[in-house]
Phi, psi and omega in degrees: 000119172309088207258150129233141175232119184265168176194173180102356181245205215155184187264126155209177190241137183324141138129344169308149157245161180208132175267088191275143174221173219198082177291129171226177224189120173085014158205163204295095181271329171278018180234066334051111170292132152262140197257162145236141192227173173206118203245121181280152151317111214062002190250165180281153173303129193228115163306152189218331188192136174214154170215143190253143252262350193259177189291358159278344177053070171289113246209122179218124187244167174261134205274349135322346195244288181357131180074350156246331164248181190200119198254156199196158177225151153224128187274351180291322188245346174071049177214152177243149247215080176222137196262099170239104198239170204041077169274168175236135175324328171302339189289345211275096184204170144291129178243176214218099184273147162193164186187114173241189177219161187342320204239311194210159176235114191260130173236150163264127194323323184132148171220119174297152162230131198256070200243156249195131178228000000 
């Protein structure tokens, strides 16, 4: 059965950092972009960061992010990566893995991330 389990989030204070990673399991996961996504309390789901399966690892953030997080795989471990610093209270959302393929869309259950003074 196919998973993603994200981990790695938390309470943290603006200016803070945090490392989220995002395992999956039962399906060809390095051969897939993998996404982050992130959802705030009333708000719609927003893509935040993809980095994609070829050997440039072609790389894209949403520009609320850009210069602060970093998204990143290791195909050895079937896991993704996002390295998020200077955070901001705006940063305060459930974040998200997803990756899909011809057929199906894969989501992780979710991670909070709090940030908070």
């Amino acid at each position: 059965q196919a998973q993603l389990v994200e981990s790695g989030g938390g309470l943290v204070q603006p200016g803070g950092s945090l490392r989220l990673s995002c395992v999956a399991s039962g399906l060809a996961f390095s051969s897939y972009t993998a996404n982050w996504y992130r959802q705030a309390p009333g708000k719609q789901r927003d893509l935040v960061a993809s980095i994609t399966n070829t050997p440039s690892d072609n790389i894209k953030y949403a520009d609320s992010v850009k210069g602060r997080f970093s998204i990143s795989r290791d195909n050895t471990k079937n896991t993704v990566y996002l390295q998020m610093n200077l955070l901001k209270p705006e940063d305060t959302a459930v974040y998200y893995c997803q990756t899909q393929n011809l057929f199906f869309t894969y989501w992780g259950q979710g991670t909070q991330v709090t940030v908070s003074s």
